[in-house]
C-alpha positions in Angstrom: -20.7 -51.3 -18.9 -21.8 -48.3 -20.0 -25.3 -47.1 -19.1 -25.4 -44.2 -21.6 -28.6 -43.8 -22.8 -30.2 -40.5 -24.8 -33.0 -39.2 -22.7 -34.3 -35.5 -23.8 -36.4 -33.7 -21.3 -38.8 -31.5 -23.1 -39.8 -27.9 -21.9 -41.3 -28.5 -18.6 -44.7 -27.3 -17.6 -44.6 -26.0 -14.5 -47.0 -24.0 -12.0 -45.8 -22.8 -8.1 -46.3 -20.2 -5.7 -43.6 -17.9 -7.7 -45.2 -18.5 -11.0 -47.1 -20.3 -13.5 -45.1 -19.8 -16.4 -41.1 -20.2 -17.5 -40.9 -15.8 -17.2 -42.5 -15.4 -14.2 -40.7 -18.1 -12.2 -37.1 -17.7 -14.3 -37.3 -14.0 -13.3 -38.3 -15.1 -8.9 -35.5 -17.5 -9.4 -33.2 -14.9 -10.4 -34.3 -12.6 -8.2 -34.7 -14.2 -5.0 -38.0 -13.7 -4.7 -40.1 -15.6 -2.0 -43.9 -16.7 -2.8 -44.9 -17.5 0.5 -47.5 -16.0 2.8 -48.1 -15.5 5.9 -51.6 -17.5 6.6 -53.7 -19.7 9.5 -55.7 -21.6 7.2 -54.3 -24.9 7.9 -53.5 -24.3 11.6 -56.5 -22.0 12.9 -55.4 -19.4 15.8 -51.5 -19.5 14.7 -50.0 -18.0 10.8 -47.5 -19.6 9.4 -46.1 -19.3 5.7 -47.3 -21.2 2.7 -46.3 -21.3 -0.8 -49.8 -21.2 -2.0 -50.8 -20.8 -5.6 -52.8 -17.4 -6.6 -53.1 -17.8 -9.9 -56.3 -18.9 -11.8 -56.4 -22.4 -12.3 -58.7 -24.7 -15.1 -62.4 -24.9 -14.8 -63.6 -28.6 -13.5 -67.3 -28.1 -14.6 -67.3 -30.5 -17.4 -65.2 -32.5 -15.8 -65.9 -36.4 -14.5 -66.6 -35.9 -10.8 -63.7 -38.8 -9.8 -61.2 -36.7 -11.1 -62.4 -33.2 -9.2 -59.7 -31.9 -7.8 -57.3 -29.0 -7.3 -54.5 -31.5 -7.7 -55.7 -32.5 -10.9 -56.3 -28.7 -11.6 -52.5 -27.6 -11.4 -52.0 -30.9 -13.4 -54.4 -29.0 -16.1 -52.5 -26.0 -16.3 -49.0 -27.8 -16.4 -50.2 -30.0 -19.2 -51.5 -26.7 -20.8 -47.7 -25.5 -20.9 -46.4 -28.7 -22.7 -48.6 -26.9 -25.8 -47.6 -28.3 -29.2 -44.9 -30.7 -28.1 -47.9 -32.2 -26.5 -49.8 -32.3 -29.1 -47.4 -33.5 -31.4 -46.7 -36.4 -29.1 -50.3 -37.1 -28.8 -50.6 -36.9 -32.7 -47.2 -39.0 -33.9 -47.2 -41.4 -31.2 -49.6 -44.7 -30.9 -51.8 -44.2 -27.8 -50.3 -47.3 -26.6 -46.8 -46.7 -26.8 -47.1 -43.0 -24.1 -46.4 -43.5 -20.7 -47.2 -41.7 -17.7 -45.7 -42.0 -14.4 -46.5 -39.4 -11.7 -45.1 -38.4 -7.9 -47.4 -37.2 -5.2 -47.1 -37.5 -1.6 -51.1 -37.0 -0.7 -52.7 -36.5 -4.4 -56.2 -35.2 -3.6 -56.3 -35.7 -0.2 -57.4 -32.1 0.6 -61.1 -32.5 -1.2 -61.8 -35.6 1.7 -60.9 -32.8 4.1 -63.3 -30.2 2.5 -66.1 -33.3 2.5 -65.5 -33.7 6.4 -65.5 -30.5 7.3 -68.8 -30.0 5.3 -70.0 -32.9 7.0 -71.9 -33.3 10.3 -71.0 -36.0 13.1 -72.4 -39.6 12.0 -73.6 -37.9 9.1 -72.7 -40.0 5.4 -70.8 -37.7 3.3 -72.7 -36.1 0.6 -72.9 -36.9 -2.9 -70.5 -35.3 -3.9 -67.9 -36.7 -2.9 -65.9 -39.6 -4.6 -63.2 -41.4 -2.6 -61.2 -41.9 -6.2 -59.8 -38.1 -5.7 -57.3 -38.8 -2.7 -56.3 -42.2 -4.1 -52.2 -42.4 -4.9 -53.3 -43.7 -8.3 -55.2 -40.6 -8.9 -52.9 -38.1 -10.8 -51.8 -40.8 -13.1 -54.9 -42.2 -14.1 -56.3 -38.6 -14.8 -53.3 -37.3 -17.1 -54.3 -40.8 -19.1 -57.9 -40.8 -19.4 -57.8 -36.9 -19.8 -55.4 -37.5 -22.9 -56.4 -40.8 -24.3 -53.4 -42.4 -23.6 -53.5 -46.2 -23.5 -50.0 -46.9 -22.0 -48.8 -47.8 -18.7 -49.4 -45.3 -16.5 -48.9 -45.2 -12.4 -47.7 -43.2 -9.6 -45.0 -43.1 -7.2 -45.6 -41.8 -3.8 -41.6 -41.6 -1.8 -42.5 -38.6 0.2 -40.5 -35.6 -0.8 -38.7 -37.3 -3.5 -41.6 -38.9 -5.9 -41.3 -36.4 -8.8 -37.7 -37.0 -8.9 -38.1 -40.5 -8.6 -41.0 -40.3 -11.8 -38.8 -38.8 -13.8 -36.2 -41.7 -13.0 -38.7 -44.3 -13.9 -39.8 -42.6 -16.9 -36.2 -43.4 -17.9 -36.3 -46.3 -17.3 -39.3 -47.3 -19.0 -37.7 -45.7 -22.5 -34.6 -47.9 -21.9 -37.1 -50.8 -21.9 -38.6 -50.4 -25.3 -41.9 -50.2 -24.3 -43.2 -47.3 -24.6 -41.9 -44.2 -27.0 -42.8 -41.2 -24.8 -43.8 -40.7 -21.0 -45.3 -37.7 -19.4 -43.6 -37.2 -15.9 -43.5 -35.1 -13.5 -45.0 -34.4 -9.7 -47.9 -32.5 -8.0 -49.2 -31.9 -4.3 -51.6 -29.4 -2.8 -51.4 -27.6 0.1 -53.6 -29.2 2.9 -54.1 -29.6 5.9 -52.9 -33.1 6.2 -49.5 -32.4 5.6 -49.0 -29.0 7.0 -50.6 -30.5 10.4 -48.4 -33.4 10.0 -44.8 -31.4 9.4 -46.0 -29.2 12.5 -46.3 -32.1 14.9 -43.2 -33.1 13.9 -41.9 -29.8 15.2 -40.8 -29.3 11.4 -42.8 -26.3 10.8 -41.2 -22.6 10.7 -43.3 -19.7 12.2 -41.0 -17.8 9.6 -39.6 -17.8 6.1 -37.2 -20.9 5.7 -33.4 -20.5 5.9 -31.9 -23.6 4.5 -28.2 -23.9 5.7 -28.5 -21.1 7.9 -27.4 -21.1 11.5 -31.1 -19.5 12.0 -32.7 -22.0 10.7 -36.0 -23.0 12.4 -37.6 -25.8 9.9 -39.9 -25.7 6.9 -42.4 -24.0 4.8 -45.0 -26.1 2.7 -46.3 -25.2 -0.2 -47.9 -26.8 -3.9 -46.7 -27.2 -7.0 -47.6 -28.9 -10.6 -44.1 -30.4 -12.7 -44.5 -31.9 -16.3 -41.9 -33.2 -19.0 -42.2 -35.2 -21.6 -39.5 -37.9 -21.5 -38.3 -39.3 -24.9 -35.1 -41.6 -26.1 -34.1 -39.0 -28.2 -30.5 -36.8 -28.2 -30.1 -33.4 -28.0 -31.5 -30.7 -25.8 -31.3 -31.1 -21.9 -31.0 -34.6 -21.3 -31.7 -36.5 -17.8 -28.0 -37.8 -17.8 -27.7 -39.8 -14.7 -30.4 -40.9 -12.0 -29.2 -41.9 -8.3 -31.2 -44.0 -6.3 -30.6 -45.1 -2.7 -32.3 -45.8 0.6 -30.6 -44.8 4.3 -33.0 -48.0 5.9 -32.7 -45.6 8.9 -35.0 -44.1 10.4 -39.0 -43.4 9.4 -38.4 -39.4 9.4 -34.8 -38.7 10.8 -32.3 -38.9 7.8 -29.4 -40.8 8.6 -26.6 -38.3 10.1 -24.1 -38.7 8.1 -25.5 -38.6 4.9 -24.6 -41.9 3.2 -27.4 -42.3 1.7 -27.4 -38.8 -0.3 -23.8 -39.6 -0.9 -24.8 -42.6 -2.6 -27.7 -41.2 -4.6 -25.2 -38.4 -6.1 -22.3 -40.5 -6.5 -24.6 -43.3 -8.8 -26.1 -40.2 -10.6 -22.4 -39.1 -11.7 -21.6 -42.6 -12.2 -24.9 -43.0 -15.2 -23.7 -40.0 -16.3 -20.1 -40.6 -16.9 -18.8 -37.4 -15.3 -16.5 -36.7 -12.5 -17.9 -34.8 -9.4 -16.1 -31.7 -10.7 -18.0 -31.1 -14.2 -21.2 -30.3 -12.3 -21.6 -26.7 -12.7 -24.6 -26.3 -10.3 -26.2 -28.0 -7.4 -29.8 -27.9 -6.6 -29.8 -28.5 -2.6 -32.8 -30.7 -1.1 -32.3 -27.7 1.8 -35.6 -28.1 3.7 -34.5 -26.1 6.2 -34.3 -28.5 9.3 -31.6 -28.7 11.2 -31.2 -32.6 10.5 -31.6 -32.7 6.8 -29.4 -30.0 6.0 -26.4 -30.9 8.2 -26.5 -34.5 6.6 -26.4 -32.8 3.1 -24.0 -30.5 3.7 -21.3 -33.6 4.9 -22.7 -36.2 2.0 -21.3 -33.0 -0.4 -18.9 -32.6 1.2 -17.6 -36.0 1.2 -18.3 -35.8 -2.7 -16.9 -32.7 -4.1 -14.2 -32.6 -1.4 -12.9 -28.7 -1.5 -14.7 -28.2 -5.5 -18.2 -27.7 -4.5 -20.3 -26.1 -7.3 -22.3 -23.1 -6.6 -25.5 -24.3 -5.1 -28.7 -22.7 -3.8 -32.1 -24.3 -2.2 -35.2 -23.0 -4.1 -37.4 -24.2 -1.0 -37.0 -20.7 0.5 -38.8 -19.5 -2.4 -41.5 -21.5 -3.6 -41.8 -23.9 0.2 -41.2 -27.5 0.4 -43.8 -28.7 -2.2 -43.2 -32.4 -1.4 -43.9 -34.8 -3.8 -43.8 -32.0 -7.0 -40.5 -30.4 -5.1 -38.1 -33.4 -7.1 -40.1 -32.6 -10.7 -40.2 -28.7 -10.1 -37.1 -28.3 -9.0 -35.7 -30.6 -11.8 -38.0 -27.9 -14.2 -35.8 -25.2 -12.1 -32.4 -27.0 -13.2 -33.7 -27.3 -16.6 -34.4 -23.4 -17.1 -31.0 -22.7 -15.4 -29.4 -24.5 -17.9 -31.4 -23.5 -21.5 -31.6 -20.1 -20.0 -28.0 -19.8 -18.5 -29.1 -17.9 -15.4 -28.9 -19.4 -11.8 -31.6 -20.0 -8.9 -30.9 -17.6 -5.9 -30.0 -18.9 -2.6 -32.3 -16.8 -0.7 -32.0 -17.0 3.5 -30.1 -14.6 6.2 -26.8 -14.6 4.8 -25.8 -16.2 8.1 -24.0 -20.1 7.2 -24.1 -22.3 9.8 -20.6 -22.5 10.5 -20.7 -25.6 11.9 -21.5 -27.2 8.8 -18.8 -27.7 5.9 -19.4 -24.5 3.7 -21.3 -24.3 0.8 -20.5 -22.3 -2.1 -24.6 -20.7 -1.6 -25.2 -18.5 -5.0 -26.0 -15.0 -4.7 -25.8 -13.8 -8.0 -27.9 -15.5 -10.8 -25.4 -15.0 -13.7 -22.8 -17.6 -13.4 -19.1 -17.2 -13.6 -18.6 -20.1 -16.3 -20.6 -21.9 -18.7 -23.6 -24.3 -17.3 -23.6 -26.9 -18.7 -24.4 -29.9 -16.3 -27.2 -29.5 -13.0 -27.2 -32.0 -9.9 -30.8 -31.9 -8.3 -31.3 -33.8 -4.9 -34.2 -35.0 -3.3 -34.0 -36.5 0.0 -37.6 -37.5 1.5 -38.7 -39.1 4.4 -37.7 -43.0 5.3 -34.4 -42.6 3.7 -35.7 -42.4 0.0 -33.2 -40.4 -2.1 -32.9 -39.6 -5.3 -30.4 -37.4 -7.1 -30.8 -36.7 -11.0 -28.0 -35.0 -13.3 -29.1 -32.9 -16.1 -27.1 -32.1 -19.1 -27.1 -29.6 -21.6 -26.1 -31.0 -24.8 
């Protein structure tokens, strides 16, 4: 049976630590241009880089204190970007017939750390504080009330692959009938929950990233905002085919061989309708670890046999923004293909050689057409998701 089914991805809305608009990031991508810095804020006495976001973000003044947050804030701006498709959703479509569905890995988790550290030993917290910012629910719940939307509206919280995994249920949803429109995407802030957490895990790299490389030392965090609006509509860059798989392996470790990314690419090509060899470029997951992108590496491999398409990790320029990595990086394959011009594989130009090779990109104009985009995300406890965009 065939699961064709038109779903158009608007222009996304987008903010990272390489910029917070299509220019500024289209021309980092191209260029290879890291946005990390060298910082201790998160792990006092030791610097490590972040991908933290510079630029000037909306003001929360006349904002309801629940939804106080910067995570909410770099949900602002990308909402800002959607512009007048937004608003002509928001004016032609019933209130009750928008969607949202959202990814985040700790939503607004860093303003309970700002409360504790402003807080004294067996002291309450103060009054400003509101328990509703670092709830899961949170980033969902704002984009609705914020817009007047009256439709269903959640998030998803997979680890490192909930944006791509909102985008997948925003599909979903369309295909149902129920609603007419969903707002999708993915957002996480830096804090120091996560960056603490990665580092205990011996996951953290004193160094820029260098997914695939034979150097390669681990990760780099950073934050990031995603946005699209999803509609059942042809024409444009449409979210062809969504793979969806669990390894049931291990908590953190991905499973070695990679069947579970094999899976999740293979069922993406499947929705699609396209062979392996039609994709003309692959978004890695490429954290950087040595685990993660060995089992990549073989699960491509095993997919595109000696054809692999020209492929690059945008983690070395932006850092692992967890749960916004799937969306952004989605918003990355979506500018490569309107704009024609490929992400960068930025890292020591030294492959692992023990690894099957990888055709890694080092120029940003490509040497055919692009017309079709594979995007993996492969998060912690075996959740991966792989999404195939196509330019129509």
């Amino acid at each position: 049976m065939s699961q064709h089914f038109p779903c158009r991805l608007s222009a996304p809305g987008l903010i990272c630590s390489i910029g917070s608009d299509h220019p500024g990031v289209l021309d980092a991508l191209g260029r290879g241009q890291r946005g990390l810095q060298s910082s201790d804020r998160y792990t006092p006495g030791r610097r490590v880089p972040i991908g933290a976001i510079d630029a000037s973000l909306p003001d929360t003044s006349t904002w309801p204190a629940d939804h106080i947050s910067r995570n909410n804030q770099l949900i602002t701006h990308a909402l800002e970007q959607l512009g007048t498709t937004l608003q002509e959703t928001l004016r032609q479509v019933a209130p009750e017939r928008i969607g949202v569905i959202m990814g985040t890995s700790t939503s607004g988790v860093l303003e309970t750390e700002r409360a504790i550290a402003r807080t004294g030993p067996g002291e309450p917290f103060d009054d400003d504080y509101r328990y509703a910012r670092q709830e899961i629910g949170a980033p969902a719940r704002f984009i609705a009330e914020y817009l007047g939307i009256k439709g269903p509206a959640w998030t998803l919280s997979t680890a490192c692959s909930s944006g791509a995994r909102a985008l997948g249920a925003a599909r979903r949803m369309l295909r149902t009938g129920r609603v007419d429109a969903v707002i999708a995407g993915g957002a996480d802030t830096l804090c120091g929950l996560t960056v603490n957490g990665f580092d205990s895990l011996g996951a953290i790299s004193d160094a820029p990233c260098q997914p695939f490389s034979a150097n390669r030392r681990g990760i780099n965090i950073g934050e990031a905002a995603a946005l699209f609006i999803v509609t059942a509509a042809p024409g444009g860059i449409q979210l062809a085919g969504v793979g969806e798989s669990s390894d049931a392996h291990h908590i953190s470790a991905p499973e070695p061989t990679g069947n579970g990314a094999f899976a999740a690419m293979e069922q993406a090509l499947t929705m699609a309708e396209l062979p392996p060899g039609s994709v003309d470029y692959l978004n890695l997951h490429g954290t950087a670890t040595e685990q993660n992108d060995a089992m990549e590496a073989r699960a491509i491999a095993r997919l595109f046999g000696t054809h692999r398409p020209p492929s690059s990790s945008t983690k070395a320029l932006t850092g692992h923004t967890l749960g916004a990595a799937g969306a952004l990086e989605a918003a990355f394959c979506w500018l490569a293909l309107t704009h024609q011009h490929l992400p960068l594989h930025a890292y020591d130009g030294v492959p692992d050689p023990t690894l099957p090779a990888l055709p890694l990109i080092e120029s940003a104009h490509p040497k055919r057409p692009i017309r079709h985009a594979l995007s993996n995300a492969f998060a912690f406890g075996g959740n991966n998701v792989a999404l195939l965009l196509e330019a129509s």
